[in-house]
C-alpha positions in Angstrom: -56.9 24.4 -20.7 -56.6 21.8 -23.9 -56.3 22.7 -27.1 -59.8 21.6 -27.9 -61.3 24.4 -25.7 -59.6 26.8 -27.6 -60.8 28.6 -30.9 -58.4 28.3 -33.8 -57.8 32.3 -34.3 -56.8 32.3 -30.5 -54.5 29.8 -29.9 -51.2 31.1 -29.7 -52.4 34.0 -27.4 -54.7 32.1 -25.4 -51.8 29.6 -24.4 -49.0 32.5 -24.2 -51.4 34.0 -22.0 -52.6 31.2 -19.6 -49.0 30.3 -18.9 -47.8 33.7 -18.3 -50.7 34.0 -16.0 -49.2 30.7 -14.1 -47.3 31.7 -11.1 -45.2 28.6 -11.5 -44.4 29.4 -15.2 -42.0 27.5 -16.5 -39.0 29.1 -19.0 -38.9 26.0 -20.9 -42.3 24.8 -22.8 -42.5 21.7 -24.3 -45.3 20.7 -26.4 -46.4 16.6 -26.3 -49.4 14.5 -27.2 -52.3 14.0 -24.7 -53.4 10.8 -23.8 -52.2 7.2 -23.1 -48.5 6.0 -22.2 -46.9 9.1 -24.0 -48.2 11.4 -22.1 -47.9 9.8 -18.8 -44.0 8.8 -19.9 -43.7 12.7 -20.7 -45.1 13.7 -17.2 -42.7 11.0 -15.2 -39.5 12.2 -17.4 -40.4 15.7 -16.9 -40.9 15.8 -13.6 -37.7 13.7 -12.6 -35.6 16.4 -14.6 -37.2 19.3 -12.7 -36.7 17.7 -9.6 -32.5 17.5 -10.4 -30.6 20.3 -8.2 -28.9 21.4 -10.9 -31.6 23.0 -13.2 -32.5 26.3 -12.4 -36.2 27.9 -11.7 -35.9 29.3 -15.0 -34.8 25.8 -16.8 -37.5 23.8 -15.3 -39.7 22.4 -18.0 -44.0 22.9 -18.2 -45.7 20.7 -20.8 -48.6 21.5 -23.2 -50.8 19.1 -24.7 -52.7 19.6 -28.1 -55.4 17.6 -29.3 -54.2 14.4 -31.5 -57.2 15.2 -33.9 -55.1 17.4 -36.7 -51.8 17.4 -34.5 -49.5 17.3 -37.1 -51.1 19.9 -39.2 -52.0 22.5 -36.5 -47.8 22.0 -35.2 -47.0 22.8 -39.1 -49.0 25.5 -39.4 -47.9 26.5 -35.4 -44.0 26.2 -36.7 -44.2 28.0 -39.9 -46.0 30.9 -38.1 -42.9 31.6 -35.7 -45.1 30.2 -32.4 -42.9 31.4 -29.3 -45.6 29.1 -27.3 -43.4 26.4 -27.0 -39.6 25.3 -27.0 -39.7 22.0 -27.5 -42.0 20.2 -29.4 -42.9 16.2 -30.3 -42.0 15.0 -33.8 -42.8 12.2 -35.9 -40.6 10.2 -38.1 -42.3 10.5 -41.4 -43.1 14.4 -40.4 -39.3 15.5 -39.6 -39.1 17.1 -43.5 -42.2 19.0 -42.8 -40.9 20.7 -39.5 -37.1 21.0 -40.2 -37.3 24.7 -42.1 -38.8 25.6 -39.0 -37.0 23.9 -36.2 -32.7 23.5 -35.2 -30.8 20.6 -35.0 -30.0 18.9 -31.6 -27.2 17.9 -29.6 -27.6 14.6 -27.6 -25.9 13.1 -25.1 -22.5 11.6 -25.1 -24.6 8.7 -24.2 -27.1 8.3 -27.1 -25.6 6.1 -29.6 -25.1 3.3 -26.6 -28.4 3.8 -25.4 -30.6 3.9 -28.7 -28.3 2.5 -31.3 -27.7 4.0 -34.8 -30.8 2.6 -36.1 -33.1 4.5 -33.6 -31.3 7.7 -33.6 -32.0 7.5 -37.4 -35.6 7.8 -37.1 -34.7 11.5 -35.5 -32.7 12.4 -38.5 -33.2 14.7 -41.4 -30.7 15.5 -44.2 -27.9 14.3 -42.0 -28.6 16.2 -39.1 -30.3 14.9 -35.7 -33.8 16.9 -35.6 -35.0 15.1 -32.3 -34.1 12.5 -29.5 -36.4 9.2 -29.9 -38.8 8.6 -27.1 -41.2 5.8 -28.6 -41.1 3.3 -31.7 -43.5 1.7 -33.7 -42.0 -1.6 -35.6 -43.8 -4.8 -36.7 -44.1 -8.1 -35.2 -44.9 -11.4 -36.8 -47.8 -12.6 -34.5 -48.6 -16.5 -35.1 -49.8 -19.3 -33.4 -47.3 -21.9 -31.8 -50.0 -24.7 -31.5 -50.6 -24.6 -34.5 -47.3 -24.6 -36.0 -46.0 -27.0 -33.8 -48.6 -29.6 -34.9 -47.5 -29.0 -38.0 -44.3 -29.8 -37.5 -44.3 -32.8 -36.3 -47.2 -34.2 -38.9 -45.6 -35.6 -41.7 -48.6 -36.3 -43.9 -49.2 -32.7 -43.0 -45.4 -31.5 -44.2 -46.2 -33.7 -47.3 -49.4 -31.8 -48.0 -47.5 -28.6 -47.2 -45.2 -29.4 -50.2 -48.1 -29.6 -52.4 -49.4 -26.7 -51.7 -46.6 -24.7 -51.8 -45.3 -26.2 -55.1 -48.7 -25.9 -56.6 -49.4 -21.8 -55.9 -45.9 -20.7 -55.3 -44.0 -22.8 -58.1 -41.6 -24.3 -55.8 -42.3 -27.2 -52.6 -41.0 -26.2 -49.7 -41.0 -28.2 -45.9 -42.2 -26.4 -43.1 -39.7 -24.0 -41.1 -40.0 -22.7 -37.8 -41.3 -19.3 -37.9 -38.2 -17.6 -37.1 -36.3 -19.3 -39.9 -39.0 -18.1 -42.4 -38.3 -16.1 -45.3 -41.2 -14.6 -47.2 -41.9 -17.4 -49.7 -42.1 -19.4 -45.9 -44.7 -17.3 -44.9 -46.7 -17.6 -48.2 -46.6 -21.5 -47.9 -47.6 -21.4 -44.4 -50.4 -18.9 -44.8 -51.7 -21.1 -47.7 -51.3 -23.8 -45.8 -53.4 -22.6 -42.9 -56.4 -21.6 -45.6 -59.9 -23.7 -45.6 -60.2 -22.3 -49.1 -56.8 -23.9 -49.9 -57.0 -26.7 -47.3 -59.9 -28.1 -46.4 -58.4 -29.8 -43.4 -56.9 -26.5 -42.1 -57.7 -26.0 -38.3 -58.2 -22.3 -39.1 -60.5 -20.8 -41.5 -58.1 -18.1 -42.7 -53.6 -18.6 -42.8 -52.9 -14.9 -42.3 -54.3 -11.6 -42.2 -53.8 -8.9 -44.1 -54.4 -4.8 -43.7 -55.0 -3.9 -47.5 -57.4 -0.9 -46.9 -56.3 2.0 -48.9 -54.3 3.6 -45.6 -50.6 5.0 -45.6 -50.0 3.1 -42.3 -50.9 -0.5 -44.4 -48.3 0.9 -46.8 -45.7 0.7 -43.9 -46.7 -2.5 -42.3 -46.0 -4.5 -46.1 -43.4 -2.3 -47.5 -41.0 -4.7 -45.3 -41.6 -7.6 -48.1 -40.1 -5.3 -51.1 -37.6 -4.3 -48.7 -36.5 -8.2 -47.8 -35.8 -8.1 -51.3 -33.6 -5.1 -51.7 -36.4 -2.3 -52.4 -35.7 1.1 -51.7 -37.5 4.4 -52.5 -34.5 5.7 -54.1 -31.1 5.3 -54.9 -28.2 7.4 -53.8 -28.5 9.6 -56.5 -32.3 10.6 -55.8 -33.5 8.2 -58.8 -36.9 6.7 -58.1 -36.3 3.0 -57.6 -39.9 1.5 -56.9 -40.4 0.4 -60.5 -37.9 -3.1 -59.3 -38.5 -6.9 -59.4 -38.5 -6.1 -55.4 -41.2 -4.1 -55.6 -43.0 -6.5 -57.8 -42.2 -9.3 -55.7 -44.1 -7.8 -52.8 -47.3 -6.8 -54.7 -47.3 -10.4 -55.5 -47.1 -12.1 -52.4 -50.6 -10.0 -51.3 -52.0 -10.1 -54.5 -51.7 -14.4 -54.1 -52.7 -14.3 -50.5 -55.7 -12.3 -51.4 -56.8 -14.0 -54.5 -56.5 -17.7 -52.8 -59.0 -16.4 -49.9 -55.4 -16.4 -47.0 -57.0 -13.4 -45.7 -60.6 -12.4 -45.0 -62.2 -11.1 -48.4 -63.1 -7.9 -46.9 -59.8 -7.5 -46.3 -59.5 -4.7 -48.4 -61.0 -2.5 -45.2 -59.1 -3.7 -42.8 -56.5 -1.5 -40.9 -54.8 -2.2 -37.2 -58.2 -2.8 -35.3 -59.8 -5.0 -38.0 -56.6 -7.3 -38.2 -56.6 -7.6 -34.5 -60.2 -8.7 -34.5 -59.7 -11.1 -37.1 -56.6 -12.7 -35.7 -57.8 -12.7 -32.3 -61.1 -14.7 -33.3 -59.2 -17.9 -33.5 -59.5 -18.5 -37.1 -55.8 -17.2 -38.2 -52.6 -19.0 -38.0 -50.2 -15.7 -38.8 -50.1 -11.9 -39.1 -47.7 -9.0 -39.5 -48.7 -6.2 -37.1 -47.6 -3.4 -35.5 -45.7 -4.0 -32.1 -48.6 -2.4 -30.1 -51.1 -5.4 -30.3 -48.8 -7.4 -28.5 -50.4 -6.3 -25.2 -54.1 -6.9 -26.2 -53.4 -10.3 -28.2 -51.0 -11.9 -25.6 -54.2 -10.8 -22.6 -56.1 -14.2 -21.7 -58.9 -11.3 -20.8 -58.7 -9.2 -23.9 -57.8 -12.3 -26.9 -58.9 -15.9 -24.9 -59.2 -17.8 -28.1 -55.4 -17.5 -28.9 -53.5 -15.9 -26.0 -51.7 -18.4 -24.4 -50.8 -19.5 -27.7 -49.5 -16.6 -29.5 -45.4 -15.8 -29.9 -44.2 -13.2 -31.7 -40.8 -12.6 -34.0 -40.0 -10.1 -36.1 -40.8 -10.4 -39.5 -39.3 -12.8 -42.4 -36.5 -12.4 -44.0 -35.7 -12.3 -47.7 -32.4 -12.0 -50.1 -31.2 -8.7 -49.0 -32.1 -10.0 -45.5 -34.1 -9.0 -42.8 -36.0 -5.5 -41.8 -38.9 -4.3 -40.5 -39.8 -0.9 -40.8 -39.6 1.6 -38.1 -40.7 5.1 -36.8 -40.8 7.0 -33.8 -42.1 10.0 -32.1 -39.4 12.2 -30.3 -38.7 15.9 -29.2 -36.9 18.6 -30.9 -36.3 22.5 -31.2 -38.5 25.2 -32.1 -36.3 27.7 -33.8 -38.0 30.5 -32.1 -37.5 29.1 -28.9 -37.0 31.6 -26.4 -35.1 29.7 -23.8 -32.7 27.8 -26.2 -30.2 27.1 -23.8 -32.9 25.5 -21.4 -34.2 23.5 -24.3 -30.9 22.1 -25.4 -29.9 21.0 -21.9 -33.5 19.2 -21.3 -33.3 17.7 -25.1 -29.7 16.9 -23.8 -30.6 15.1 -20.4 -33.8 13.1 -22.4 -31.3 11.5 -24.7 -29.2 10.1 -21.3 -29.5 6.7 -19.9 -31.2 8.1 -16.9 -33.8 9.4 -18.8 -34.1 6.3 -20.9 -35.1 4.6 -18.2 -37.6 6.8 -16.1 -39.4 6.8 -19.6 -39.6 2.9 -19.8 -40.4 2.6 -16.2 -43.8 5.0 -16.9 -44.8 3.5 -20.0 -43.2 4.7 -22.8 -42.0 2.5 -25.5 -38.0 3.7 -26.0 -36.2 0.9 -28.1 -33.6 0.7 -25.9 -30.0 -1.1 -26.7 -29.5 -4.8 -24.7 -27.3 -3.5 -22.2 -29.4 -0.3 -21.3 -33.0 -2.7 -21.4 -31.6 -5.7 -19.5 -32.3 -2.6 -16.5 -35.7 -2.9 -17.0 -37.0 -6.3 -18.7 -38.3 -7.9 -15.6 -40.4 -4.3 -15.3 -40.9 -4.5 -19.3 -40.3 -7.0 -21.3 -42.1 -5.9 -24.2 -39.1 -3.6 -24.6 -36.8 -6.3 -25.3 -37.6 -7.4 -28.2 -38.7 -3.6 -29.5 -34.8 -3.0 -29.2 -33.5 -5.6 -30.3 -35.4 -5.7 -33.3 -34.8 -2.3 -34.1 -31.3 -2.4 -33.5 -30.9 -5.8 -35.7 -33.9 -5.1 -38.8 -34.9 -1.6 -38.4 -34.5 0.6 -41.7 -36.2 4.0 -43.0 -36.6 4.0 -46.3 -34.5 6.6 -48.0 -36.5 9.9 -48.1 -38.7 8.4 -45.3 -38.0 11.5 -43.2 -38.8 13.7 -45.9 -41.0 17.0 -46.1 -43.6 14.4 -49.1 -43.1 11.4 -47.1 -46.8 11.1 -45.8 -48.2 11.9 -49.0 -45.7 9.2 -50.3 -46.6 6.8 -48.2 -50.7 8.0 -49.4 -50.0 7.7 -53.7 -48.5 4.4 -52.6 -51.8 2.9 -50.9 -53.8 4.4 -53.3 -52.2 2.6 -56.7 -50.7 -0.5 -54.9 -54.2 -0.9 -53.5 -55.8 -0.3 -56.5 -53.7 -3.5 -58.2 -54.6 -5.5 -54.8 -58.1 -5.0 -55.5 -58.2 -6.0 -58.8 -58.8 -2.1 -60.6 -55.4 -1.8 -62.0 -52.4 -3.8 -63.4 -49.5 -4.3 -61.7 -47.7 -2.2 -64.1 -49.8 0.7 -64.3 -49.4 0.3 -60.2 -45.9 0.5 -60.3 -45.5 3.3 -63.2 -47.5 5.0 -61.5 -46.1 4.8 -58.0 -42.7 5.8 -59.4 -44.0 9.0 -61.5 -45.9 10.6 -58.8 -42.8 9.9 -56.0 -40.9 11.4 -59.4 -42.4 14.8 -58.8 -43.2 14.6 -54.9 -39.5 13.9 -53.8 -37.7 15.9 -56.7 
């Protein structure tokens, strides 16, 4: 049964009742996502642990699936409702503050902190208290081409030109760095660089990339610029702190990208799939993206054109130094569980080193510390970097966890859009930003 076969008005009975109708059924529910390397890490994890001799028939765990479609919002409206059809249930980094009224803190393993880092366990946490234990992280890349760069490199009429460019449309002439000694003004320079528009001898047609569509998941991908340069959402005093020369600073570097034709001019609909497209056609020297491309772009079947020639690094740095943002999905309490105890020792035993593992081995994506991932790089060594890079630049923005953060993340697209595009100052973008966050996160 999925939740898609089942009416709206019958949910809660119609699941209650096709479990208790189960002659296996299980004392501890836990709800997940269906589909793709979640569920099958869920499955794998879940499994192994009822499989240990020491947890009881009545402790063995049974797993539910909703439908993605409207997840977030049918688990709210599940939550607030005092569901007793699951005990544990998946959460979301930027949906913790939605869920906590309704849910119980967690106790982990004495093994967490080694295995995940402080970083990580972060994303799980809520008003100082650890909500969930992280299963699978979402963090940027810097994708860009090594041919290209190289070339560049080792031209020096090219360097020279470089310097031109850079002084002429960034106010400053800069040499060419390698990309994992850029800092954002490097990036600039290079996307520039890498333009027709800008430089008719470019061997690509665009430098960069860039997902400006009026989407709260854009809003994550660039809010790691303002952050390079010390931008937070708030101070520690709950004081709006958008308004900043950081922020400004980071609506600037799109804005010039845009207007100097570094990224595709329809740019302004692109999200994660259009990007990729873009980027895997050939015709773009650099991109920030989510971790998840790295599969399909690095595929000689899936991205030919640039494959074999694609690195990845994690993203530039800037005064305050470097970040990139991160969020997970994880498991916590339903305060109505009715097996509590059963739930605690399975949250308990997911957060452990064993379990770690078994979920990296079946295709999750844990961001695992080096010593715990060195265990598995040869299997997955996509996780490597995850880790480390979370564990080195990962950050949440203070109030990123919070009940608004969503709708944060939504006012933000829609002014700082609105000032990429051309309909609004970058002013009235940032005075706005900072009076609507005013009243969501008072």
């Amino acid at each position: 049964m999925t939740f898609a076969t089942i009416r709206k008005g019958g949910l809660l009975a119609a699941l209650v009742a096709s479990l208790l109708a189960s002659p296996a059924f299980a004392k501890v529910t836990v709800l997940g996502w269906p589909g793709g390397p979640e569920e099958t890490a869920l499955r794998a994890a879940a499994d192994a642990y009822n499989a240990k001799a020491g947890v009881a028939d009545k402790d063995k765990v049974e797993l539910l699936f909703f439908n993605r479609d409207g997840f977030w919002d049918k688990l709210q409206a599940d939550l607030a409702a005092g569901s007793k059809a699951f005990d544990v249930n998946l959460l979301a980094t930027y949906s913790i503050g939605r869920y906590a009224p309704f849910m119980e803190p967690v106790e982990l393993s004495g093994e967490a902190k080694s295995v995940y880092g402080d970083a990580v366990l972060k994303t799980m946490q809520f008003d100082g208290k650890q909500f969930g234990v992280p299963t699978d992280l979402s963090l940027h890349f810097m994708y860009y081409r090594k041919d290209l760069i190289d070339a560049l490199l080792k031209d020096d009429a090219a360097k020279a030109r470089y310097g031109e460019i850079s002084e002429k449309l960034l106010g400053k002439k800069l040499q060419p760095k390698a990309p994992d000694e850029w800092n954002w003004d490097d990036y600039a320079a290079t996307a520039l660089y890498f333009t027709q528009a800008v430089n008719p001898d470019s061997p690509t047609r665009y430098g960069t990339v860039l997902q400006l569509k009026n989407l709260l998941f854009n809003i994550m991908i660039w809010q790691s610029v303002p952050r390079a340069y010390g931008g937070d959402w708030m101070d520690a005093s709950g004081k709006i702190t958008v308004n900043s020369d950081a922020y400004r600073k980071g609506l600037e570097i799109y804005k010039l990208l845009y207007d100097n034709g570094a990224t595709p001019r329809d740019s302004l609909s692109y999200e994660f799939a259009e990007a990729n497209a873009a980027y895997a056609s050939g015709q773009v020297a650099a991109m920030l993206q989510w971790n998840a491309a790295a599969g399909d772009l690095t595929s000689k079947e899936k991205s030919p054109a640039v494959a074999e020639a694609t690195e990845t690094i994690a993203p530039p740095t800037g005064p305050a130094g470097r970040f990139t943002h991160i969020h997970g999905l994880g498991f916590g309490l339903n305060k109505n569980a009715e097996n509590k105890d059963g739930a605690r020792a399975f949250l308990k035993w997911l957060s452990s080193k064993e379990a770690a593992l078994i979920y990296a081995r079946n295709s999750g994506a844990p961001a695992l510390t080096p010593e715990v991932v060195s265990e598995v790089a040869k299997e997955r060594p996509d996780l490597v970097k995850l880790g480390d890079y979370a564990g080195k630049y990962g950050y949440v923005m203070t109030g990123g966890t919070s009940a608004k953060a969503l709708t944060v993340y939504e006012l933000q697209a829609k002014e700082f859009t609105g000032y990429w595009s051309g309909q609004q100052s970058i002013d009235d973008a940032l005075k706005n930003a900072e009076k609507g966050m005013a009243e969501l996160l008072k």
